[in-house]
C-alpha angles and dihedrals in degrees: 000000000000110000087233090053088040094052097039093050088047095046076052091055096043091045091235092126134021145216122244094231127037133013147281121223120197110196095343095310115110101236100181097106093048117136118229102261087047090052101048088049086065086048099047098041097023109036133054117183122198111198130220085242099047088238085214105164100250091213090049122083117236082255096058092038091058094047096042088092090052090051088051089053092054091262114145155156118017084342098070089030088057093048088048106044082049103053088047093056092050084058103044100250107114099104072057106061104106091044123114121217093262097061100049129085120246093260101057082036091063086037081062098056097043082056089053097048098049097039094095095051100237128180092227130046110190107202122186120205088325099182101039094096087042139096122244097252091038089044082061094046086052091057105040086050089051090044094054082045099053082046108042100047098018094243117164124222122188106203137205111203155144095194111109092202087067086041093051085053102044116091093220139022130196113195117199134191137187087358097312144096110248093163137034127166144154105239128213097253123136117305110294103250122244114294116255133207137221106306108244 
């Protein structure tokens, strides 16, 4: 997929850009006529976005950047501090906290982003190309994390790749070419998790 087509087809899902015909619909709601400030709640609460690069805030320790979503929602305090610590442990991260991007590998960096993507509990992670900074061995490690996650809490990632490891994991691919879609098929990964439904 071209990176213009990929990016463009990843700013649609997490309702960051629109077309200028259709609609876009987010958990059953049309969303097309959202204001802004509509628009960025779902993004805030819903979504949850891991970049190629990481994007990690250099001067912020894994910990902060982790709870920074939280802060943007209005979480705070020991409230934000206990989602976060949580969600680090999950990961494996908790011997990390106090340590800024910098000094992390690119595993736990990548560990990093993922927390701070599902801190917020959304019912969406959007993850573009998540193991092409990555090691074989830590690039395994990656998709069997993302995999207990989507099964565990039922989260649901949408993924852009070109790793057929991740392919070989997902339980449906849509390949697209020249700005369509020419494939779509359910795939014979591990049993799809309970559906889940917009967090209170």
């Amino acid at each position: 997929m071209a990176n213009a087509l990929k990016s463009t087809l990843l700013n649609l899902v997490g309702l960051i850009d629109f077309s200028t015909t259709g609609t876009v619909s987010f958990d059953g709601q049309c969303v097309s006529s959202f204001t802004d400030d509509q628009l960025s709640t779902i993004r805030n609460t819903r979504i949850g976005f891991i970049f190629q690069g990481f994007n990690l805030i250099p001067v912020l320790t894994a910990l902060e950047n982790v709870m920074l979503p939280l802060h943007v929602m209005g979480v705070a305090g020991p409230s934000a501090m206990a989602r976060a610590l949580a969600i680090l442990d999950e990961l494996g991260l908790a011997t990390h906290l106090s340590h800024r991007p910098h000094k992390l590998s690119g595993g736990q960096q990548q560990r990093v982003a993922i927390a701070r993507a599902l801190v917020t509990q959304p019912l969406l992670v959007i993850a573009d190309e998540p193991t092409a900074n990555l090691d074989s061995a830590t690039a395994r490690t990656i998709i069997d994390l993302m995999r207990e996650v989507n099964l565990r809490h039922g989260t649901t990632f949408l993924f852009s790749t070109h790793d057929q490891r991740l392919l070989d994991r997902v339980t449906r691919r849509v390949h697209l070419e020249d700005g369509r879609v020419v494939g779509s098929e359910a795939t014979a990964g591990e049993a799809d998790p309970p559906a889940r439904t917009a967090p209170s």
